[in-house]
C-alpha atoms as a printed R data frame, in Angstrom:
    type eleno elety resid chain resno      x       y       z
1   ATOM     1    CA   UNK     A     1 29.462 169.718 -53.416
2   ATOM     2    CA   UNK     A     2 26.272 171.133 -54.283
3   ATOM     3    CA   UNK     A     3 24.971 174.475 -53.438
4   ATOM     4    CA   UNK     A     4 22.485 173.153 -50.324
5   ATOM     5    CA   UNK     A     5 25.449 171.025 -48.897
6   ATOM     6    CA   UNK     A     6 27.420 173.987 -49.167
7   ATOM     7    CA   UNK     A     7 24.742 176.359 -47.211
8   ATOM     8    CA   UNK     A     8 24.385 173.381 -44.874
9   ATOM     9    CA   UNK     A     9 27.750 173.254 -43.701
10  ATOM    10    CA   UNK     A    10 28.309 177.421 -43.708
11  ATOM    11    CA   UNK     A    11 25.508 177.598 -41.557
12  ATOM    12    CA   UNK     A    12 26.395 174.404 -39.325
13  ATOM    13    CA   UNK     A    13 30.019 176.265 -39.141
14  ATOM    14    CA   UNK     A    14 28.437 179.604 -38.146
15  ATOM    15    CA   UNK     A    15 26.257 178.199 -35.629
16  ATOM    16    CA   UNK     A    16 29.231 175.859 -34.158
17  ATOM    17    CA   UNK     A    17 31.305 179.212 -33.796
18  ATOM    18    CA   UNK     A    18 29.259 181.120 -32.280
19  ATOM    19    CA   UNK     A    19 28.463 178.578 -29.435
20  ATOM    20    CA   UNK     A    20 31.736 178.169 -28.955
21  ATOM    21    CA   UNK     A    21 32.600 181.246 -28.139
22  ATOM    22    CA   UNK     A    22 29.336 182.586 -26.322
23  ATOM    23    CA   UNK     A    23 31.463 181.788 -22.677
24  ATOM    24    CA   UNK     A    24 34.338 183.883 -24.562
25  ATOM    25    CA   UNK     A    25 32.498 187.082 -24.251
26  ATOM    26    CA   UNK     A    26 29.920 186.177 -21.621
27  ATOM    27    CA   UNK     A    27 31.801 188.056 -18.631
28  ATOM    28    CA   UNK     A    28 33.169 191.259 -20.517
29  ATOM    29    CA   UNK     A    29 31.196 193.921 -20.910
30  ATOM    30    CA   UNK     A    30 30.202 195.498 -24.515
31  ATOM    31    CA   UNK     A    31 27.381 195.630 -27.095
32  ATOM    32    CA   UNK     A    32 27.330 192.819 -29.519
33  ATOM    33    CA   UNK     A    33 27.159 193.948 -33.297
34  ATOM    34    CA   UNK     A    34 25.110 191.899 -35.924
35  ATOM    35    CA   UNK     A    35 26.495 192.842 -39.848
36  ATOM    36    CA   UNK     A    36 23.968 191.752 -41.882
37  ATOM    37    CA   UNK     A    37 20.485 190.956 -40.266
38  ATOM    38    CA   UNK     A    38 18.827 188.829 -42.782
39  ATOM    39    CA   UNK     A    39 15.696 186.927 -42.170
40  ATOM    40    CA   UNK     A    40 17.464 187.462 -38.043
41  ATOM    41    CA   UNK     A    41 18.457 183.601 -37.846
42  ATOM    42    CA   UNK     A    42 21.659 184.431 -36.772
43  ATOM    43    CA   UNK     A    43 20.496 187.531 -34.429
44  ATOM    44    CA   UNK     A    44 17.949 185.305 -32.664
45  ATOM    45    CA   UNK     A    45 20.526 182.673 -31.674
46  ATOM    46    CA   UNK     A    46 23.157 185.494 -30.463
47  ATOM    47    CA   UNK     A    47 20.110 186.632 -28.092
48  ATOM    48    CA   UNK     A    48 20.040 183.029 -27.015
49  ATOM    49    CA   UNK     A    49 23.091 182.361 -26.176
50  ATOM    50    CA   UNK     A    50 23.597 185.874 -24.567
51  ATOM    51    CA   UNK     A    51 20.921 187.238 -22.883
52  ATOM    52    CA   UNK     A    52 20.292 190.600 -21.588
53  ATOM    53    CA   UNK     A    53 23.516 191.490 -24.075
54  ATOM    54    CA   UNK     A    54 22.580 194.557 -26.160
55  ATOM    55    CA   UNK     A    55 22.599 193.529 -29.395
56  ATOM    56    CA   UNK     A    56 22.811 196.083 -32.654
57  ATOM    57    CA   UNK     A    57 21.807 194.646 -35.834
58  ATOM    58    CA   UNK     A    58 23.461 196.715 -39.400
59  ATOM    59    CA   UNK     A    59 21.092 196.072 -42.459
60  ATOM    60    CA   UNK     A    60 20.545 197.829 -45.499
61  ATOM    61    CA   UNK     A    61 16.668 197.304 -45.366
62  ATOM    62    CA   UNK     A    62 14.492 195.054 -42.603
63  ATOM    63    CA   UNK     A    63 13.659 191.619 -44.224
64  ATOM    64    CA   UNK     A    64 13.913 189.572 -40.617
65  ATOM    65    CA   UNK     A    65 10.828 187.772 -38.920
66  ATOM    66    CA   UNK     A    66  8.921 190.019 -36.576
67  ATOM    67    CA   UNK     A    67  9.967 188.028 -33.866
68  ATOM    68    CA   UNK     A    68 13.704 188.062 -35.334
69  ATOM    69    CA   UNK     A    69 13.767 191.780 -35.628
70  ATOM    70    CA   UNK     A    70 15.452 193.984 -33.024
71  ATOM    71    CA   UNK     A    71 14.318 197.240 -31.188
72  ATOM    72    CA   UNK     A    72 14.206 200.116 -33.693
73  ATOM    73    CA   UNK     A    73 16.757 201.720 -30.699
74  ATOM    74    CA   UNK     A    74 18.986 198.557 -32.193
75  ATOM    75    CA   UNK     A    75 18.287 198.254 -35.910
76  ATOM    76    CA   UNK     A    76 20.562 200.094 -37.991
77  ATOM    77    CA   UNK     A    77 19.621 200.739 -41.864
78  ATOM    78    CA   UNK     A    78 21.305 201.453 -44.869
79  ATOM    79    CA   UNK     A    79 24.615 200.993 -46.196
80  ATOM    80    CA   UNK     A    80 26.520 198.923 -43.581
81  ATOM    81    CA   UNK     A    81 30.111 200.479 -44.575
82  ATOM    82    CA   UNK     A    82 28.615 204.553 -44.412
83  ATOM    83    CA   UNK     A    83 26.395 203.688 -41.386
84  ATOM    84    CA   UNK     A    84 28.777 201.059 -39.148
85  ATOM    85    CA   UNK     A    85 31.585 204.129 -39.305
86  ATOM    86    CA   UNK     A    86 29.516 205.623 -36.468
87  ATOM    87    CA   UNK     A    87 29.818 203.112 -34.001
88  ATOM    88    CA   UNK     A    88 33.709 202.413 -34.398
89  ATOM    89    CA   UNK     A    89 34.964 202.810 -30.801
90  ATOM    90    CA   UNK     A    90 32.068 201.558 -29.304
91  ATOM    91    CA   UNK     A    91 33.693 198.672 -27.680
92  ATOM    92    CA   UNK     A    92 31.871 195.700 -28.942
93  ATOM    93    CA   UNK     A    93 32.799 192.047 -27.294
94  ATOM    94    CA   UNK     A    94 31.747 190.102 -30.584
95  ATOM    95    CA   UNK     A    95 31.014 191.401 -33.884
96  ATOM    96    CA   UNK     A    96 29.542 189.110 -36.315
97  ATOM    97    CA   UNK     A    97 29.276 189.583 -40.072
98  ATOM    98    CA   UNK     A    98 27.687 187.516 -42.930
99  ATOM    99    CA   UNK     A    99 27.269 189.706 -45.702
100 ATOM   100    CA   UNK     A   100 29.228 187.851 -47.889
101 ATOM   101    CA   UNK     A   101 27.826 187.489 -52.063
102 ATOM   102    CA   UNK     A   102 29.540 184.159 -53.059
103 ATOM   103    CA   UNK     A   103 29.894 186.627 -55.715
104 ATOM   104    CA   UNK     A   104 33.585 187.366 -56.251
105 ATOM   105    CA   UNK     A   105 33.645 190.879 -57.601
106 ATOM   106    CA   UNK     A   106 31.051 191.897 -55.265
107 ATOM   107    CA   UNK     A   107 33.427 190.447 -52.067
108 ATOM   108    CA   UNK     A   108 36.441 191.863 -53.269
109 ATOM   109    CA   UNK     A   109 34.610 195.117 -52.321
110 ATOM   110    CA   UNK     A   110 33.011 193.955 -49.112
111 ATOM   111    CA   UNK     A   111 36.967 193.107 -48.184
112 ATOM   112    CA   UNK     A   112 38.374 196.698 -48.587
113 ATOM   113    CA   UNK     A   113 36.332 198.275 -46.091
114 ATOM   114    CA   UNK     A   114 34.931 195.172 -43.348
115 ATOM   115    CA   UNK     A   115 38.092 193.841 -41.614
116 ATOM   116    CA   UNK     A   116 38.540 197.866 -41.343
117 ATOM   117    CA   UNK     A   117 35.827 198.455 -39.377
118 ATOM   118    CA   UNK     A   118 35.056 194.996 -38.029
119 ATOM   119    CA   UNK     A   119 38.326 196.187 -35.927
120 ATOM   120    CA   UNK     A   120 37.301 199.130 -35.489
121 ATOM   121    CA   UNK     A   121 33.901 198.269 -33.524
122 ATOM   122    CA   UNK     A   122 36.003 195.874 -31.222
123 ATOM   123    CA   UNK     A   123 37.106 196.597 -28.098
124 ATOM   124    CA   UNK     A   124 40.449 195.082 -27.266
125 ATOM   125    CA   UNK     A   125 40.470 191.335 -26.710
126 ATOM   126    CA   UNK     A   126 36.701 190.745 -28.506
127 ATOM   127    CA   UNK     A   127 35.871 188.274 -31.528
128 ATOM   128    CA   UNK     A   128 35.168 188.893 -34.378
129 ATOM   129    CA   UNK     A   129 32.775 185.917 -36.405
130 ATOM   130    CA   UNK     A   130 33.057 186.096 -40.050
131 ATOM   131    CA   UNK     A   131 31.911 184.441 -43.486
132 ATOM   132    CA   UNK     A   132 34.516 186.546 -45.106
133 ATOM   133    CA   UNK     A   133 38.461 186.436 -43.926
134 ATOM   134    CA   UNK     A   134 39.103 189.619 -42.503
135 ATOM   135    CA   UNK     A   135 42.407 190.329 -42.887
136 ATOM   136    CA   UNK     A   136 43.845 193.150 -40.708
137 ATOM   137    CA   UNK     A   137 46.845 193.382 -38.571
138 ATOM   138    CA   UNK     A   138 44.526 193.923 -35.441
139 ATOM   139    CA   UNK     A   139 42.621 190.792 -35.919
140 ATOM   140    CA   UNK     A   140 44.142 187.773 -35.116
141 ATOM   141    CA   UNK     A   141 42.783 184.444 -36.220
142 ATOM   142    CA   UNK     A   142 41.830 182.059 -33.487
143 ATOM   143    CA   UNK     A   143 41.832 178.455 -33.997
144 ATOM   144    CA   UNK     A   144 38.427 177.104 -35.321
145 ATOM   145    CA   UNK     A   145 36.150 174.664 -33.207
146 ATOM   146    CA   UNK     A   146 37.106 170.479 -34.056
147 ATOM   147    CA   UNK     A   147 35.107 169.896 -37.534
148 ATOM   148    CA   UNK     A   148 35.016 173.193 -39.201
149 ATOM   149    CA   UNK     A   149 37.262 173.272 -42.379
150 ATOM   150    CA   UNK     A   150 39.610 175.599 -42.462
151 ATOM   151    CA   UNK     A   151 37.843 179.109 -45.322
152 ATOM   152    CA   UNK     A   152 34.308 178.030 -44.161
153 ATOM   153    CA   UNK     A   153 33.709 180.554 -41.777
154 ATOM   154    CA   UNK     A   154 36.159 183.322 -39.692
155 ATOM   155    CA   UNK     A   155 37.328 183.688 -35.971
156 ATOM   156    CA   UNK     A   156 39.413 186.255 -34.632
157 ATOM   157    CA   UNK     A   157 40.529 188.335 -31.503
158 ATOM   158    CA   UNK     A   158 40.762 191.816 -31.760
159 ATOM   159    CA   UNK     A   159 44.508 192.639 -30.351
């Protein structure tokens, strides 16, 4: 498969997720965490399908579309694993991260410290949406929506 079909269908994935399980968190209460703001694609859509959610984007720099770009009040900077460590507690219904390389060595990193805190952030019963597999015994992997393949993109409750 080449690269763009690849991107194609890890986007299509991330996008079918998430809308399937915006009525999962829509009636609990709880901030909404964004790992890994980007160009704010992803952060956009979340304030689509929940609105009037607070929504806290982690990034280590601003690269998102002024119109894609939270409220400096919900724009965290620098190093996602030093600077996330301060909101584990906060009781967030979803947490979403994407901050995944395709490299590897440089995942194999990412993984000893995300599932950590992606669990951390969660208040009990919230989803977690991930690129990477976060495996941690208080996330349990929910079934995927029909026509994702199974290691292109995450879903999990936090027990």
């Amino acid at each position: 498969m080449s690269r763009l079909d690849s991107f194609i269908r890890r986007l299509t994935a991330q996008r079918d997720i998430l809308n399937s399980i915006g009525a999962l968190v829509q009636d609990t209460d709880g901030p909404v965490l964004e790992f890994g703001l980007g160009n704010g694609r992803t952060y956009d859509h979340l304030r689509e399908l929940l609105p009037n959610r607070r929504i806290i984007a982690f990034d280590r720099e601003v690269h998102s579309y002024s119109a894609s770009t939270p409220p400096p009040e919900d724009m965290v900077t620098g190093d996602i694993r030093k600077s996330g460590r301060a909101f584990v507690g906060i009781g967030a219904v979803l947490a979403h991260a994407d901050i995944g390389t395709g490299h590897d060595e440089i995942d194999a990193v990412t993984l000893t410290w995300l599932p950590q805190l992606v669990a951390g952030v969660l208040k009990t019963g919230g989803i977690a949406v991930s690129g990477l597999p976060l495996d941690w015994p208080e996330l349990e992997p929910l079934p995927l929506p029909d026509g994702i393949k199974d290691g292109r993109y995450f879903l999990y409750r936090r027990k």
